[in-house]
N, C-alpha and C positions, 0 to 999 in steps of 0.2 A: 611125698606128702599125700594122705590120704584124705580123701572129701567125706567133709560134714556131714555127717546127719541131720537130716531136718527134725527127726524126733529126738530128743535129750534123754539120757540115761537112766536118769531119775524125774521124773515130771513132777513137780508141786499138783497140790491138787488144782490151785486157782487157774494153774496152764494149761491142765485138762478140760474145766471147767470151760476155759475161754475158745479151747478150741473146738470144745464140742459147738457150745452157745457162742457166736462171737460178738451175738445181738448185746448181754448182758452186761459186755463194756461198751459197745457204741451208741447203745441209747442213751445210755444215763450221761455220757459225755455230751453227744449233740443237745439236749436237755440242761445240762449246765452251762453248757454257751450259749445258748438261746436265753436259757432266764437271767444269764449274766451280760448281756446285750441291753435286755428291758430293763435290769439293773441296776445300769450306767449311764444310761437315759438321761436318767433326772441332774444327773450330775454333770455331764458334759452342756447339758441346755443351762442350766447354773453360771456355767464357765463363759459361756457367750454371752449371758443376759450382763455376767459384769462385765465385760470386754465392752459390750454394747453402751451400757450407762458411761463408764467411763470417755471411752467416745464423744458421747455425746455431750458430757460436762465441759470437755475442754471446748470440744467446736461452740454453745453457749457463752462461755468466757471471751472466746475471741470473737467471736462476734458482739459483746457488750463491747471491748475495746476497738472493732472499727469503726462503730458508731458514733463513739464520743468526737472522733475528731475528723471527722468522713465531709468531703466538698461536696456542696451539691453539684450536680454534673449541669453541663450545659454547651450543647449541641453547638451555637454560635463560638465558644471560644475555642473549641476545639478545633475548629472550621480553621478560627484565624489562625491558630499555631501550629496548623500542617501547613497551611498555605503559605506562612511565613517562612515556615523548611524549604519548602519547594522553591519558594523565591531566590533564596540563600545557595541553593547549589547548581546554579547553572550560570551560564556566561553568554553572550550571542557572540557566532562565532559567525565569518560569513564562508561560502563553499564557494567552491572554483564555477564559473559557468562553463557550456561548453562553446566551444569554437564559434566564431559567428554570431552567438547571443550578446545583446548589447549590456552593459553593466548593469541595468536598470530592470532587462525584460524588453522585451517585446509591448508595442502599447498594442491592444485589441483593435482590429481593424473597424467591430461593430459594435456598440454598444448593445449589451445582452438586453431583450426586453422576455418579462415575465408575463402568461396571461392574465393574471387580474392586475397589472397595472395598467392605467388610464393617461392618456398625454393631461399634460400640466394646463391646456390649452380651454380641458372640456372641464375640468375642477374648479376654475375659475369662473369660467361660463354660468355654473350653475345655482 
């Protein structure tokens, strides 16, 4: 099998033309895709502005509808009906003590005092 010739037999003239100039077809090319870019522009921004309104009419709709039957909120009840959850799922359970420890605990051998409390002795006093 014999290899190709990069030059053809007979050349049209347009393939002369191009191969001398080969500017003559890649200007006029990059030039219609460039003004066919800024040409499409308007048209593709057209296409989002309705995508956008449309958007936006539904989210207005639904939002008229959660308003109409919307609770007003309030911190205190909310309070009470977690705490009520909370209530509702747990049990006291009692745990094994260890060896030695009496059922009750141990009683404190000293009664803790705090420094800003005062004996009962000098509140009356005064």
């Amino acid at each position: 099998m014999g290899i190709f010739d990069s030059r053809p037999l007979n050349p049209s003239t347009l393939n002369r033309t191009i191969s001398k100039y080969p500017a003559l077809f890649g200007i006029p090319f990059v030039l219609i895709m460039v003004v066919a870019s800024y040409g499409l522009t308007p048209l593709a921004q057209t296409r989002y502005d309705m995508h956008d309104q449309r958007v936006k009419q539904v989210t207005k709709e639904q939002e008229l509808r959660l308003d109409k039957d919307r609770k007003k909120f309030d911190i205190r009840e909310e309070y009470f009906k977690l705490s009520a959850v909370a209530d509702e799922d747990w049990e006291p359970k009692r745990i094994q003590r260890p060896k030695g420890v009496p059922e009750w605990g141990v009683a404190p051998t000293q009664p803790e005092q705090f420094p800003d409390q005062t004996s009962p002795k000098s509140e009356r006093s005064s």
